[in-house]
C-alpha positions as CSV (number, residue, x, y, z in Angstrom):
1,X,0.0,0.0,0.0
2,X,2.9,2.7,0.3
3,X,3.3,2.6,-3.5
4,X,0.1,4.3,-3.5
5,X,0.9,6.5,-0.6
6,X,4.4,7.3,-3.2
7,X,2.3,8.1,-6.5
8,X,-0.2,10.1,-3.9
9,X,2.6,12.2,-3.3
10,X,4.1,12.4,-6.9
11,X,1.1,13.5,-8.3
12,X,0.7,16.4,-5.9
13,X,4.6,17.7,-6.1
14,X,5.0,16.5,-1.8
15,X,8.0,15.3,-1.0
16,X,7.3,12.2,1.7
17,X,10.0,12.5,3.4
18,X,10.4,16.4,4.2
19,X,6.7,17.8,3.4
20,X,5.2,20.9,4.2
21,X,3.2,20.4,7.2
22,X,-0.3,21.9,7.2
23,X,0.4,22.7,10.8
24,X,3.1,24.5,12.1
25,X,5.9,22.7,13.7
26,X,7.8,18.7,12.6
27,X,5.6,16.0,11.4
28,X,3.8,14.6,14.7
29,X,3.5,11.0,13.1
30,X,7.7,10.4,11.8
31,X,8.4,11.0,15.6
32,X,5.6,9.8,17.3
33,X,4.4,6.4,14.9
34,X,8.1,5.0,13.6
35,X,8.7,2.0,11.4
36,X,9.2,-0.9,14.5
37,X,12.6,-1.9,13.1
38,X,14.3,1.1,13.2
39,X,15.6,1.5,16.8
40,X,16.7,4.9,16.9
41,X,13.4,6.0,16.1
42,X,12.1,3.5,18.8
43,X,13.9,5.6,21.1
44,X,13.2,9.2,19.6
45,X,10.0,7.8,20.0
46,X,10.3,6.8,24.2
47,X,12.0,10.0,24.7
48,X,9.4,12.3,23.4
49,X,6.8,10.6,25.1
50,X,8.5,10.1,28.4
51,X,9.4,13.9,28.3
52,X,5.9,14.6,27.4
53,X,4.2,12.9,30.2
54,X,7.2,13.8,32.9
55,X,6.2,16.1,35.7
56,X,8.3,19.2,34.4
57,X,5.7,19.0,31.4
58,X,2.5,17.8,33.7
59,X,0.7,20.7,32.6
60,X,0.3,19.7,29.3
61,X,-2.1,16.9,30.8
62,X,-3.6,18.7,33.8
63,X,-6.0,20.9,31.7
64,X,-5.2,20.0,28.5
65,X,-8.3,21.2,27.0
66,X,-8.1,24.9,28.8
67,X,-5.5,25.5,25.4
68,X,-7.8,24.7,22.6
69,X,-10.3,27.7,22.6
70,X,-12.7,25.5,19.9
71,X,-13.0,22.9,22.4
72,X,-15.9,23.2,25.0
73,X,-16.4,20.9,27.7
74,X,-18.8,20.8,31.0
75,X,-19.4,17.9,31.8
76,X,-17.4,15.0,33.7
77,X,-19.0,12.4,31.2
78,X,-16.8,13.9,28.4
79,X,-14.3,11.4,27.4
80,X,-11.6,13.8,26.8
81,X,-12.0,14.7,29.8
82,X,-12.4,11.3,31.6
83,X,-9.3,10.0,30.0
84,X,-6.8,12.6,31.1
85,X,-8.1,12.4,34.7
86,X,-7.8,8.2,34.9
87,X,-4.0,9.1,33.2
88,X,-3.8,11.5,35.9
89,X,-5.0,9.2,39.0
90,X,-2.9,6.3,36.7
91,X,-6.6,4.4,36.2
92,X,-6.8,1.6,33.9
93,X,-7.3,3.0,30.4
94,X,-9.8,1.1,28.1
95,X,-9.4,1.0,24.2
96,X,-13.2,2.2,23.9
97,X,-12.5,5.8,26.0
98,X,-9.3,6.2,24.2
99,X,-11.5,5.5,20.5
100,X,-14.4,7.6,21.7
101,X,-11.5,10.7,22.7
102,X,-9.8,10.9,19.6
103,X,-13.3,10.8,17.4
104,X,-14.2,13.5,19.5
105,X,-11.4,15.2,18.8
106,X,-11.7,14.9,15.1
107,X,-15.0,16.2,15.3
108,X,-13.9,19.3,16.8
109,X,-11.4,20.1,14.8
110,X,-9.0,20.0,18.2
111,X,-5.9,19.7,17.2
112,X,-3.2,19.7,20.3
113,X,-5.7,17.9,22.2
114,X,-5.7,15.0,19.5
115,X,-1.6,14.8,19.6
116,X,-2.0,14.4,23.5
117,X,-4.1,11.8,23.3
118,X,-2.5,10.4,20.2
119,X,0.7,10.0,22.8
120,X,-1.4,8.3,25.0
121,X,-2.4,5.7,22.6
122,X,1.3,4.8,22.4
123,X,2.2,4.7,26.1
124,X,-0.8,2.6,26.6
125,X,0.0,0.3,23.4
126,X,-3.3,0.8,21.8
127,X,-1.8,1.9,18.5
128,X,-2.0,-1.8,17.0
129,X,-5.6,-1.6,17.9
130,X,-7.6,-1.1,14.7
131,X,-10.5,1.4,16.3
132,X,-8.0,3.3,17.8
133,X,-6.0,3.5,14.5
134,X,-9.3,4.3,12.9
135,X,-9.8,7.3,15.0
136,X,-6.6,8.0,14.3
137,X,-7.0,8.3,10.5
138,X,-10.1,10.3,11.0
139,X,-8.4,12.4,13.3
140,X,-5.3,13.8,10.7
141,X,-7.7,13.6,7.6
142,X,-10.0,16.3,9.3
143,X,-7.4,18.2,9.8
144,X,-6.1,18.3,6.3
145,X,-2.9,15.9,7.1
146,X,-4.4,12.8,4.6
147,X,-0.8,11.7,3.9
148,X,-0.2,11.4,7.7
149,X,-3.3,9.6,7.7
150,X,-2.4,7.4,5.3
151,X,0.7,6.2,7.2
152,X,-1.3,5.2,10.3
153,X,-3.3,3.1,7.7
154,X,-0.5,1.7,6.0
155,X,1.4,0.7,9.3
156,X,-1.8,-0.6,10.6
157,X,-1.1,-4.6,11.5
158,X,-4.9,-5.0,11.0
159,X,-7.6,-3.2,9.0
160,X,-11.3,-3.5,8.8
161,X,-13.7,-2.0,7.3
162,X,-13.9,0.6,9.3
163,X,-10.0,2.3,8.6
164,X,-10.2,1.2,4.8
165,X,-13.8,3.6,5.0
166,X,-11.9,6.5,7.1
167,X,-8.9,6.1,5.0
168,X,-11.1,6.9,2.2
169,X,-13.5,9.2,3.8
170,X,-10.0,11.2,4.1
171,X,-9.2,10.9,0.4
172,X,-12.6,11.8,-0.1
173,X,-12.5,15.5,1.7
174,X,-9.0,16.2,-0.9
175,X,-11.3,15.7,-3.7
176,X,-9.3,12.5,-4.5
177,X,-11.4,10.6,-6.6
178,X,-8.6,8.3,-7.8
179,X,-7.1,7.7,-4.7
180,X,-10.6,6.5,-3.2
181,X,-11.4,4.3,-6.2
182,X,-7.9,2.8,-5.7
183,X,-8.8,2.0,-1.8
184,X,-12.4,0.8,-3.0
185,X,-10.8,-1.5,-5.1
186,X,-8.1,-2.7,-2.5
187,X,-11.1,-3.4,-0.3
188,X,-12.6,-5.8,-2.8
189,X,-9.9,-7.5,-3.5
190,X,-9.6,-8.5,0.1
191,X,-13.7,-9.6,0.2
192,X,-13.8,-6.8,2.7
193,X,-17.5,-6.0,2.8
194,X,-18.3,-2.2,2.2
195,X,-20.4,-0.6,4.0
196,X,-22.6,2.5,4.1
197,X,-19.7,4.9,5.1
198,X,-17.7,3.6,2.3
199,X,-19.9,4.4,-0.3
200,X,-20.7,7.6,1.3
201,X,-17.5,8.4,0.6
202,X,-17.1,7.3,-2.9
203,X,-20.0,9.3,-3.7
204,X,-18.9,12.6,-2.1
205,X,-15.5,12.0,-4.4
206,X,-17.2,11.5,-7.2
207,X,-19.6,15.0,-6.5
208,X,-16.8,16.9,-5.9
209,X,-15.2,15.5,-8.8
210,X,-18.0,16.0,-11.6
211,X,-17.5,12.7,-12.3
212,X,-21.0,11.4,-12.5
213,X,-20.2,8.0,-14.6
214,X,-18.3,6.8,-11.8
215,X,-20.9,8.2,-9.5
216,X,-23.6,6.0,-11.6
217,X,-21.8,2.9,-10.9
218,X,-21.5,3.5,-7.5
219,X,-24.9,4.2,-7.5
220,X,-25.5,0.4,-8.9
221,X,-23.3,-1.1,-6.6
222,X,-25.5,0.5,-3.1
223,X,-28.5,-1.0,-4.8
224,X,-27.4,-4.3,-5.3
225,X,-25.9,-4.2,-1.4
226,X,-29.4,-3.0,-0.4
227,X,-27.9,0.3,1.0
228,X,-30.2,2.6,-1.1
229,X,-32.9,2.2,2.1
230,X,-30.6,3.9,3.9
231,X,-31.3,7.4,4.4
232,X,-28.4,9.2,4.6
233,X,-26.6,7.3,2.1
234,X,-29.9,8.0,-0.3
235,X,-29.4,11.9,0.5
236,X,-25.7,11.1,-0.7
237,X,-26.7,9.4,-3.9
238,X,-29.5,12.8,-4.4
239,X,-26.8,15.1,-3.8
240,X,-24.6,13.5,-6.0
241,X,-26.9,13.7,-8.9
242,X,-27.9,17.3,-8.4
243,X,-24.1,18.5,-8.1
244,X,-23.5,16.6,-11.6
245,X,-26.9,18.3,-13.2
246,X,-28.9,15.5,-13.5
247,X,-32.0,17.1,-11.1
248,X,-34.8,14.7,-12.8
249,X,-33.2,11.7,-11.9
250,X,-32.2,13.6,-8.4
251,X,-35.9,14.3,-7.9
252,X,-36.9,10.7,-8.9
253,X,-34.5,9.3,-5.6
254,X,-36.4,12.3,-3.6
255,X,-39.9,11.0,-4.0
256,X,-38.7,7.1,-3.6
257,X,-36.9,7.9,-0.2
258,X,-39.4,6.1,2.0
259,X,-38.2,8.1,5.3
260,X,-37.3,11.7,4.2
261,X,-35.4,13.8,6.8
262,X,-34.0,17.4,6.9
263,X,-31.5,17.0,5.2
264,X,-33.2,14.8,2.1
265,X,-35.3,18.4,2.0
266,X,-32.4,20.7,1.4
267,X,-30.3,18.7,-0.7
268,X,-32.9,18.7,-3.1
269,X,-34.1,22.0,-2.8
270,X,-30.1,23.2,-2.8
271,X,-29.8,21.5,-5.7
272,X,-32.9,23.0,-7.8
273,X,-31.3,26.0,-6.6
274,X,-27.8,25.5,-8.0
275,X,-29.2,24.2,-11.4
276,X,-30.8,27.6,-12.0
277,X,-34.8,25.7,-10.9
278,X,-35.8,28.2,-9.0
279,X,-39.0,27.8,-9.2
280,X,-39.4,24.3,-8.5
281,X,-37.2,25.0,-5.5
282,X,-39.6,27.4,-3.7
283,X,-42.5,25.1,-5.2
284,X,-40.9,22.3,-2.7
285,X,-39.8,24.6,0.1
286,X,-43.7,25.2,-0.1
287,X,-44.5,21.8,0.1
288,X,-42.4,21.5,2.8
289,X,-44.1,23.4,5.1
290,X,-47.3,21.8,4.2
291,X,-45.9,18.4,5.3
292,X,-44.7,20.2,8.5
293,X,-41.3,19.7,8.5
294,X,-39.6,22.5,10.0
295,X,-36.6,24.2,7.7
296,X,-33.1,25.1,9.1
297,X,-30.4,27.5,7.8
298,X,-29.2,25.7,5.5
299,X,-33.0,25.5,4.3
300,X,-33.1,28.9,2.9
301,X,-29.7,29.5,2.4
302,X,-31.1,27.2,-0.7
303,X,-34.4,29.2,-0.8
304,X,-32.6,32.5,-1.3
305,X,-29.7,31.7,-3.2
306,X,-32.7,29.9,-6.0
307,X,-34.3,33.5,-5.8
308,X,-31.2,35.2,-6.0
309,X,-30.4,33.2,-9.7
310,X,-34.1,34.0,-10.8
311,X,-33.9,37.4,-9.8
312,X,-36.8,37.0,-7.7
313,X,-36.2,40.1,-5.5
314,X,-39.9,40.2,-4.1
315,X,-39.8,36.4,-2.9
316,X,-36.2,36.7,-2.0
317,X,-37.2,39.3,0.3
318,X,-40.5,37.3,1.8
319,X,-38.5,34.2,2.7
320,X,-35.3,36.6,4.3
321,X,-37.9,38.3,6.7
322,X,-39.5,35.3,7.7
323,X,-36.7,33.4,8.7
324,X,-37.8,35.2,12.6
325,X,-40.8,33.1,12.5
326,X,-39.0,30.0,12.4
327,X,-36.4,30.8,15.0
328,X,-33.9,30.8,12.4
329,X,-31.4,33.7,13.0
330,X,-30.1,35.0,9.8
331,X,-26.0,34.3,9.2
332,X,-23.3,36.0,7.0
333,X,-24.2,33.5,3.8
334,X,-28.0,34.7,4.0
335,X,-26.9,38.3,3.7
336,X,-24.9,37.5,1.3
337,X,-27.7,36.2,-0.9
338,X,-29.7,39.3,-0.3
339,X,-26.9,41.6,-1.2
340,X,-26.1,39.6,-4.8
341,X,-29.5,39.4,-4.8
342,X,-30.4,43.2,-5.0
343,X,-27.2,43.7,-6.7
344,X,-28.4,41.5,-9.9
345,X,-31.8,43.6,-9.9
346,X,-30.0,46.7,-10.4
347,X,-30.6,47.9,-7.2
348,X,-27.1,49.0,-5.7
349,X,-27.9,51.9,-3.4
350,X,-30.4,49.7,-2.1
351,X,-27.6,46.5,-1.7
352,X,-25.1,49.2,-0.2
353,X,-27.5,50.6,2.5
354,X,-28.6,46.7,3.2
355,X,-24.9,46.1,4.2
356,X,-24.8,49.1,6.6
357,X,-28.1,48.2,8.2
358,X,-26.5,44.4,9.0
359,X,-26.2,44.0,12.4
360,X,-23.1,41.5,11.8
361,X,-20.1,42.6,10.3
362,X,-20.1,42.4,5.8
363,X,-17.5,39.6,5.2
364,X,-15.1,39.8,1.8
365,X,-18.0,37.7,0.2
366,X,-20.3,40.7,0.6
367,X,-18.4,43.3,-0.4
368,X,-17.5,40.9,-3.4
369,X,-21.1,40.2,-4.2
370,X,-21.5,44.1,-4.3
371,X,-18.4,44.7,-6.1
372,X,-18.9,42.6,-9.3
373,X,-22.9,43.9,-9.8
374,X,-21.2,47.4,-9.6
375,X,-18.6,46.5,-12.4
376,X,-21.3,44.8,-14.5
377,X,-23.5,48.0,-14.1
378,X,-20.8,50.3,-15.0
379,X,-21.3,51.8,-11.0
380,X,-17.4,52.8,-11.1
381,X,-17.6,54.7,-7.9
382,X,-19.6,52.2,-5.6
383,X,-17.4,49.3,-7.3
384,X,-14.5,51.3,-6.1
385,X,-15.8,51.3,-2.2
386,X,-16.8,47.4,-2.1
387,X,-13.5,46.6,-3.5
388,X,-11.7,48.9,-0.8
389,X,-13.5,47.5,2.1
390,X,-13.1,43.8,0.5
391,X,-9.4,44.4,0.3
392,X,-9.2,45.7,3.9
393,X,-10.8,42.0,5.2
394,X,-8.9,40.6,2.6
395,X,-5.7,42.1,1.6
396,X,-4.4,39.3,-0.8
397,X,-7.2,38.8,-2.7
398,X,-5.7,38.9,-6.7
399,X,-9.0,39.1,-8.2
400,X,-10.3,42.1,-6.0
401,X,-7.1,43.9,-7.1
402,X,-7.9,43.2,-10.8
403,X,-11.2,44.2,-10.4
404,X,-10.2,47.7,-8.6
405,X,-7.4,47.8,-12.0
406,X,-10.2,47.4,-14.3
407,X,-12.6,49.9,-12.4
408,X,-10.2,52.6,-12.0
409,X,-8.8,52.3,-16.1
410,X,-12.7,52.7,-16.5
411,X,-13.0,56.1,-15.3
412,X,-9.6,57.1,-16.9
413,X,-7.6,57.0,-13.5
414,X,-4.4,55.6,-14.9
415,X,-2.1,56.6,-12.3
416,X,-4.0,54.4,-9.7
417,X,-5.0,52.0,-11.9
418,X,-0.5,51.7,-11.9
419,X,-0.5,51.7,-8.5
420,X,-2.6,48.6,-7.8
421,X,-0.6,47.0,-10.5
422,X,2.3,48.0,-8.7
423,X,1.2,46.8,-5.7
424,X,-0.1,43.6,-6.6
425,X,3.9,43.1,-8.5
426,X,5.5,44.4,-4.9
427,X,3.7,41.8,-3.1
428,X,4.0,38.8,-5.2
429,X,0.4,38.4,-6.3
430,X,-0.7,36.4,-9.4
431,X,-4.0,35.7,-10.5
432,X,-4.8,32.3,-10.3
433,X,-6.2,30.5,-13.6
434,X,-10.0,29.7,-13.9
435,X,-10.1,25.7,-14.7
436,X,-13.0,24.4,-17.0
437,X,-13.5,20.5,-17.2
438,X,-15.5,17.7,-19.3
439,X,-16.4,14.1,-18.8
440,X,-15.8,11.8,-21.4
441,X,-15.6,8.0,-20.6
442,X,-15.7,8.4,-16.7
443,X,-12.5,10.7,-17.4
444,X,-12.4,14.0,-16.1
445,X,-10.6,16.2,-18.3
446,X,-9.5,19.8,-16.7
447,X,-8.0,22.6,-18.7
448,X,-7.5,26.6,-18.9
449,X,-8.0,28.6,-21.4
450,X,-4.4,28.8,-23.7
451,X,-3.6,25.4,-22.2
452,X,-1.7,23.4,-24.7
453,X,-0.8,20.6,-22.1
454,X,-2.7,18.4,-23.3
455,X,-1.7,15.6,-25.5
456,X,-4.6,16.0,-27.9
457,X,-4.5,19.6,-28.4
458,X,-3.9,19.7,-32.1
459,X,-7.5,17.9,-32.6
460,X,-9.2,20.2,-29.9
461,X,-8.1,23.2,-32.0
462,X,-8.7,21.9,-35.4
463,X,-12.7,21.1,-33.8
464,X,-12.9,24.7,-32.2
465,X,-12.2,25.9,-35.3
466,X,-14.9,24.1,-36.7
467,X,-17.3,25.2,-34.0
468,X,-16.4,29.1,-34.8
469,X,-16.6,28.8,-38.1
470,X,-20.5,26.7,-37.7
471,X,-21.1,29.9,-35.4
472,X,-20.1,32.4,-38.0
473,X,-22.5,30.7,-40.8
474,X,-25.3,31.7,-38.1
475,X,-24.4,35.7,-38.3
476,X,-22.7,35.1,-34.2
477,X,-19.7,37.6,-33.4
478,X,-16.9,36.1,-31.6
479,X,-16.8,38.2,-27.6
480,X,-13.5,39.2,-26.6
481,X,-13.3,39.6,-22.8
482,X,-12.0,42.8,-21.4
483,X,-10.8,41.1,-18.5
């Protein structure tokens, strides 16, 4: 399995044996989880842990939580909490407290917490146990280290089910599609059994992939495993097919889900909403209610950002105001709707004076939604403001700065048209390229615009050709952008 851990790592330019680190500091897992026949390692490895645990560095264990301000705790039942205090009062530690610890710190996200207890898997010698290496792999891939992960799953003296799904559940969330069907495939080949996680997974690969011909055979492989009757996975398989366009087949799972929750609700109407149905969105949201089940959030967060694509500034409006009645307090992303949502109707005074009235503080988002309805409209002067308060939340954002080039050349402001430039030049800032892709034969193909990369180029020229030429015969100009 470390070939594919070494081609994981070509493919993405990382170097496996000095890597950048998505946190700051070494690589917790080449100190703390060693290859067992290297002995220096071995006793890197004691020496850490011993100096970790001594009572010069007690305090790392006696409130070990007091230093991670994202995790809360209250109660004594909390098994963070529960396993530091038996380490403390040198209780027996069982494998299930240590298991239940690390998921909960992968589920919040806890980071210095989850290497404490990580070293306290070790000193207990739980790390050969395959739950606790399962929360392990969990742990690092929510917190972006997947090629850590990987190595607790490839040193791993036992896997299940369980760490081949987390392992690819971690792939998964890097929008690895390959690397997951690889796993998938390794999992077969040992007659592990999948099970509902695993194809949860898959699918959420494939979504973020676009690649809905592997997402289709996935598909047929849940319904021949019978695990199409499970909700959540259905609402996987739904969102799936509305991410890749396909709402008609999307809709058809809908109305066969035998036991609809929440979130089967606003995957679908989220998706009517990103494939420009905006009226069949608020048609279901309305149906919704009827059936009396109460929307969240994320409910109209789908709602508004349907009526924001339809320019539906009267509904948009309705649905914002009467989020109150539902208890749902309105967040940054809902005002953000609103304020695109005015800002595509032509009404930018009205967008600006929303923002001033919001009793949170406008995020870059905003000011960006304001910012490119003003430099559609030609509104040089209010384009200027949003991108001046977008670049003071965020300063090295290349498209605001491109944007505020574009809006000051418009009015015939060259000098600081230069100046941006200049600044952009001083600090290093590029624009990053916009990628378009296509599926052909369950193969994503991604590719810019000028990109010659590719090995079939020549042909994809000759047939643009074509295509301009068709569009010529019809009377249609070629559009140069200006940007």
């Amino acid at each position: 399995m470390s070939n594919l851990l070494f081609r994981y790592g070509m493919r993405k330019k990382l170097s496996l044996i000095k890597i950048k680190r998505p946190f700051k500091g070494e690589s917790f897992l080449d100190i703390l989880a060693p290859k067992p026949n290297v002995t220096k390692n071995n006793q890197n490895c004691l020496r850490l842990i011993q100096d970790f645990l001594q009572t010069d560095s007690e305090q790392n264990f006696k409130h070990p939580l007091d230093k991670e301000p994202s995790f809360s705790y209250s109660t004594e039942d909390d098994s963070v909490s529960l396993l530091f205090s038996f380490h403390k009062e040198g209780s027996k530690i069982g494998v299930s407290l240590v298991s239940n610890a690390m998921s909960l710190c992968a589920s919040r996200r806890a980071f210095s917490v989850g290497i404490q207890v990580h070293c306290l898997v070790i000193v207990n010698g739980f790390l050969s146990n395959v739950y606790v290496g399962s929360s392990l792999i969990t742990f690092y891939s929510n917190l972006g280290g997947v090629v850590d992960a990987y190595q607790m799953f490839d040193e791993m003296p036992v896997r299940n089910v369980v760490s081949w799904s987390a392992m690819l559940n971690g792939f998964a969330q890097e929008n690895e599609l390959d690397m997951c069907l690889k796993l998938y495939k390794g999992m077969m080949g040992l007659a592990l059994k999948p099970n509902e996680f695993t194809f949860t997974g898959l699918l959420s690969a494939c979504m973020d992939s676009g690649c809905f011909g592997y997402g289709r055979s996935i598909h047929c492989q849940i319904i021949l495993m019978g695990f199409d009757s499970y909700t959540h996975v259905s609402n996987a398989i739904l969102s799936m097919y509305c991410k890749c366009g396909e709402v008609k087949d999307a809709f058809h799972i809908f109305e066969t889900t035998k036991s609809k929750d929440l979130v089967s609700w606003n995957s679908m109407i989220c998706g009517y909403g990103q494939q420009g149905h905006a009226i069949q969105a608020i048609k279901l949201f309305e149906e919704m209610k009827k059936q009396k089940v109460r929307p969240d959030s994320i409910t109209f967060l789908g709602v508004l950002s349907s009526c924001r694509h339809a320019g539906f500034v009267k509904e948009g409006m309705s649905y914002f105001n009467s989020m109150i009645d539902y208890g749902v307090k309105p967040e940054v992303d809902h005002y953000s709707c609103i304020v695109d949502l005015l800002g595509r109707a032509r009404l930018l005074e009205e967008a600006r004076e929303f923002i001033k009235k919001m009793p949170i503080q406008p995020n870059g988002v905003i000011w960006g939604s304001l910012l490119m309805s003003c430099r559609l409209q030609g509104n040089f002067w209010l384009g200027i403001e949003a991108a001046e308060n977008r670049l003071a939340l965020e300063p090295w954002s290349t498209s605001t700065h491109l944007q505020l080039v574009n809006l000051y050349a418009g009015l015939g402001y060259w000098d600081q048209a230069a100046r941006v430039q200049k600044l952009m030049k001083d600090n290093g800032l590029k624009r990053d390229p916009g990628y378009s892709w296509i599926e052909i034969s369950n193969q994503v193909f991604r590719f810019t615009a000028e990109d010659v990369s590719m090995g079939r180029i020549k042909s994809i020229a000759s047939l643009v050709d074509i295509l301009v030429d068709h569009m010529r015969s019809f009377g249609v100009e070629e559009i140069h952008s200006s940007e």
